[in-house]
Wavefront OBJ file of the C-alpha trace (Angstrom):
o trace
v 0.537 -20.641 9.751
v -3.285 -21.382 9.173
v -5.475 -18.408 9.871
v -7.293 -19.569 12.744
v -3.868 -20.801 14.678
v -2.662 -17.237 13.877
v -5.874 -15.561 15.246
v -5.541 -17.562 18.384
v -2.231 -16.543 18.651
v -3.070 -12.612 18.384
v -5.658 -12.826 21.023
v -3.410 -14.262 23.449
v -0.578 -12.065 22.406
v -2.499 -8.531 22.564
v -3.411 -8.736 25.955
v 0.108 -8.869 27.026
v 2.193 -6.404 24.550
v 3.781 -3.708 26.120
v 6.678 -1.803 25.405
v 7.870 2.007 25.766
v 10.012 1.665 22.066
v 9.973 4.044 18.944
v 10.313 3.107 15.362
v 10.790 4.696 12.300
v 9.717 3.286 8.962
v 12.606 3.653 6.638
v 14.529 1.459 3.940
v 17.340 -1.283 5.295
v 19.486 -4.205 3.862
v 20.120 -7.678 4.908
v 22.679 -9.801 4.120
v 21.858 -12.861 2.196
v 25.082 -15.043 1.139
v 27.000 -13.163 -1.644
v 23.821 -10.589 -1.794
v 23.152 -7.309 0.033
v 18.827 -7.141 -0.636
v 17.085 -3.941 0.086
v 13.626 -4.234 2.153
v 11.665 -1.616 3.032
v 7.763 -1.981 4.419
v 4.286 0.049 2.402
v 3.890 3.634 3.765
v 1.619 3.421 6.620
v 3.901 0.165 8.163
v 6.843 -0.170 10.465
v 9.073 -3.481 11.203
v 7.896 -4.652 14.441
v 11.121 -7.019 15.020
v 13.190 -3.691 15.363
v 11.852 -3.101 18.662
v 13.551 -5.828 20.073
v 10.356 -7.391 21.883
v 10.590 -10.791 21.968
v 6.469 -10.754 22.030
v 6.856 -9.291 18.489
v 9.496 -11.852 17.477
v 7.520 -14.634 19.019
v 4.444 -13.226 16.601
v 6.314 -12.951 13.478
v 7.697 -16.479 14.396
v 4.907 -17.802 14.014
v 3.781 -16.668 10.913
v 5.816 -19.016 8.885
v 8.031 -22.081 9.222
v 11.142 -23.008 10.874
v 12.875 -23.486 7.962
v 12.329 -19.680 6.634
v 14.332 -16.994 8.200
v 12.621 -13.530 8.865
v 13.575 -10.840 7.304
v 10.409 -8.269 8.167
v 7.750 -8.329 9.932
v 5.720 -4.871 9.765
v 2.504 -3.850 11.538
v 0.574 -0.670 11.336
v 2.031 3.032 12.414
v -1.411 3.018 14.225
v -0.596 -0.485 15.871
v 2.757 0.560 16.361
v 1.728 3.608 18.590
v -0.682 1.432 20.468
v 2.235 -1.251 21.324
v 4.679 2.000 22.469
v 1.947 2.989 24.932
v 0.888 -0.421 26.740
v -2.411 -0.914 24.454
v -2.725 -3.950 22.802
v -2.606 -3.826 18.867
v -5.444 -4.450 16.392
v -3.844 -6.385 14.015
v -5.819 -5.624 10.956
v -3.313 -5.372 8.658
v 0.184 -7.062 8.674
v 3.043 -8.462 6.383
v 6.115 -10.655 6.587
v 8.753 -11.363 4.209
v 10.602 -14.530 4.566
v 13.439 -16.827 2.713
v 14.459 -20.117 2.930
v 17.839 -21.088 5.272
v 18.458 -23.745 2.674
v 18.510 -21.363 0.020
v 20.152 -18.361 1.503
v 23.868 -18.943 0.761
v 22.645 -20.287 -3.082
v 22.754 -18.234 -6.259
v 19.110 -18.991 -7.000
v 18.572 -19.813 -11.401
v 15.239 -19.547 -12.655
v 14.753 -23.029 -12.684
v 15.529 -23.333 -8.991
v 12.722 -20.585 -8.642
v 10.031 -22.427 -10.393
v 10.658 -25.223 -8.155
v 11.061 -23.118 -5.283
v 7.181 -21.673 -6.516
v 6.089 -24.916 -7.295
v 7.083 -26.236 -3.467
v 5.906 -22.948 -1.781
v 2.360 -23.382 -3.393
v 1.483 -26.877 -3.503
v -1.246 -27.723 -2.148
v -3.185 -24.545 -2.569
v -5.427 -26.022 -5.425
v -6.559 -23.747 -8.651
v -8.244 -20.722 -8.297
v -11.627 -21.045 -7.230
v -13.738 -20.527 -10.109
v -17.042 -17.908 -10.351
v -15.422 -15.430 -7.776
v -17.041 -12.098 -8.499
v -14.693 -8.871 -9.069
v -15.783 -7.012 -5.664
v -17.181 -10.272 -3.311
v -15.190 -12.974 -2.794
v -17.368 -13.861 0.568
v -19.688 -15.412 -2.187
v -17.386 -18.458 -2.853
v -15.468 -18.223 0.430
v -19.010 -18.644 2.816
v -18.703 -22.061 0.395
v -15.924 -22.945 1.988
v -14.880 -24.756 5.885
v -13.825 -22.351 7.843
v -9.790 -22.180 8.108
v -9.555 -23.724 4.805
v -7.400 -21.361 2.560
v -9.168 -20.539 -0.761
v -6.731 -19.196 -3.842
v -8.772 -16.310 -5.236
v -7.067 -14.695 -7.850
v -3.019 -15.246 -9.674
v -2.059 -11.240 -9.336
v 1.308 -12.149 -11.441
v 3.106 -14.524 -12.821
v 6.549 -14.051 -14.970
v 10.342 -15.372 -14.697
v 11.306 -14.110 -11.257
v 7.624 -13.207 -9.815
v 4.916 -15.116 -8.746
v 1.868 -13.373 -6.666
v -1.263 -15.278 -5.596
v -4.244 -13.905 -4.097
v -5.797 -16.169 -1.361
v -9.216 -16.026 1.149
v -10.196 -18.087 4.379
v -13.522 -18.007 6.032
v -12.559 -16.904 9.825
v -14.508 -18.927 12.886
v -16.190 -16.628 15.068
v -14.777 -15.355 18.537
v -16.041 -14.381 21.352
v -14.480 -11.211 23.079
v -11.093 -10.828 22.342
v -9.617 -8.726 19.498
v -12.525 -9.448 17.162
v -15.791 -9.315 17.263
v -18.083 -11.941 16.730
v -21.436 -10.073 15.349
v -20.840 -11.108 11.551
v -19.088 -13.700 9.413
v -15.745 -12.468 9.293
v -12.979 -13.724 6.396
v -9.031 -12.588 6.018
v -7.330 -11.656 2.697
v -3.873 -12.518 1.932
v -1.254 -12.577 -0.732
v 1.716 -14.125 -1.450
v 4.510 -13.360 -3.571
v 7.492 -14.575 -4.584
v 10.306 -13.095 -6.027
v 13.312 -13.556 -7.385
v 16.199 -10.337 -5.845
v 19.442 -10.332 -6.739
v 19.205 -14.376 -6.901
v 17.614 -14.887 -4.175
v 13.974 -15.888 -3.475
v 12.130 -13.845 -1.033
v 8.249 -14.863 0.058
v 6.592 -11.449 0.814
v 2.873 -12.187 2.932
v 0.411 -9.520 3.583
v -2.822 -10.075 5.746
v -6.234 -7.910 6.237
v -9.079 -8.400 7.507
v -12.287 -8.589 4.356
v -14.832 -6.280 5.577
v -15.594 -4.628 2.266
v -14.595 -4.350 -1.163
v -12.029 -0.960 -0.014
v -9.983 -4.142 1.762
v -9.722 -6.623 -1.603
v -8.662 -3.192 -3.184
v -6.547 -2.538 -0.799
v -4.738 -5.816 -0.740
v -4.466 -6.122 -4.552
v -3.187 -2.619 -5.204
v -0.334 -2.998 -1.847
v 0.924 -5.957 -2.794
v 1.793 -4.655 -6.174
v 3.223 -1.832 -5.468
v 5.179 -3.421 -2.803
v 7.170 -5.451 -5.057
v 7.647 -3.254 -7.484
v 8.915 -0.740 -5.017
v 11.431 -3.622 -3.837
v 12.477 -4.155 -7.494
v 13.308 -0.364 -7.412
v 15.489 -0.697 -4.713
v 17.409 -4.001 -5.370
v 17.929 -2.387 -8.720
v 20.024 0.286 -7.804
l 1 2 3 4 5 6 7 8 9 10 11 12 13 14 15 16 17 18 19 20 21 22 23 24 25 26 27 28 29 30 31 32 33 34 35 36 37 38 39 40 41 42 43 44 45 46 47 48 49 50 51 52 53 54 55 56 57 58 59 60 61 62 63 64 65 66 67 68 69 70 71 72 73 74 75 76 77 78 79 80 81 82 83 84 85 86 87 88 89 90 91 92 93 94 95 96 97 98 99 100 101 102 103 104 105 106 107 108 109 110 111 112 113 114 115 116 117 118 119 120 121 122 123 124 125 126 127 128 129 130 131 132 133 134 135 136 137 138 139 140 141 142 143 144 145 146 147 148 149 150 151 152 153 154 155 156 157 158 159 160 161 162 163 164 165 166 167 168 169 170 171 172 173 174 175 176 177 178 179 180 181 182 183 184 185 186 187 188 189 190 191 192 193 194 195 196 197 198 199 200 201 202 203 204 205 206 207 208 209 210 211 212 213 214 215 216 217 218 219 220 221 222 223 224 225 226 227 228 229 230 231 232 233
């Protein structure tokens, strides 16, 4: 979904999230065809969908297209807490990991990946060129707003491909967020190949300093590596 659809739909969801649930962060498996794929969210981040609430499920729904099916969607601990008690959610930080239906019941080869890559990305463009190490608001305040700017290629090898991408946000006017400065989202996406079969891992923040492009970069690293650790047992 295109950041400022998916901001609209945040405001309009956290005045209405409510739920008296509990979750606990901790490692799972889904069944994908032949494949049994271990998923597990960062520390600090819980799977929302295990609550049950269909406002969470209607959220992570619209994250991504019909044609994916959800395997995650994890919010903050500190979210988390404020959905248990009635309070609507920040939404700061967030993360999804999807696959493709068409795909699922496949034994994925790596030239089915690359296309898979190739299909998932189009349309993204190059990375922007001249972004400096610790702004990216530079090139992004360049930019209409809602128009999704690749920043940076984290990885690329034979079953992993991570990109590094920025928007320019439109401002809003009460709500969830304020409106008092330029405001911008981070995200990354990565794909990669477990146990032959292609997963799309998203994660979202909010760019209000050079701690959150830190943030982002180191996360979604470590995130797939610790993935590979547990699809490799």
């Amino acid at each position: 979904m295109p950041p400022v659809r998916l901001l609209a739909v945040l405001a309009a969801l956290g005045s209405t999230l409510g739920a008296s649930f509990c979750v606990l962060a901790a490692p799972f498996a889904v069944q994908l065809g032949d494949a049994r794929i271990g998923l597990d969210s960062p520390p600090g981040f819980a799977d929302a969908q295990s609550t049950g609430s269909p406002r969470m499920i209607e959220l992570a729904e619209s994250l991504t297209s019909a044609s994916n099916r959800i395997l995650l969607f994890a919010i903050s601990d500190g979210d988390l807490r404020r959905f248990t008690v009635g309070e609507s959610p920040e939404f700061r930080r967030y993360m999804i990991v999807v696959t493709p239906k068409g795909l699922e019941y496949q034994r994925i080869t790596p030239a089915v990946f690359d296309t898979y890559v190739d299909d998932t990305l189009k349309g993204l463009g190059p990375v922007a060129p001249g972004i400096p190490a610790d702004d990216p608001s530079k090139v992004l305040d360049k930019r209409e707003v809602g128009q999704p700017t690749p920043l940076a290629e984290l990885k690329r090898d034979a079953s992993e491909v991570s990109l590094l991408v920025g928007t320019r946000l439109p401002p809003v006017e009460g709500g969830l967020f304020k409106a008092d400065k330029q405001r911008y989202m981070l995200s990354s996406t990565t794909l990669i190949l477990l146990r032959g079969k292609p997963l799309n891992l998203q994660m979202f923040t909010l760019y209000e300093s050079p701690a959150d492009l830190e943030w982002i970069r180191t996360t979604t690293g470590r995130w797939a590596e610790e993935l590979r650790r547990l699809n490799n047992r």
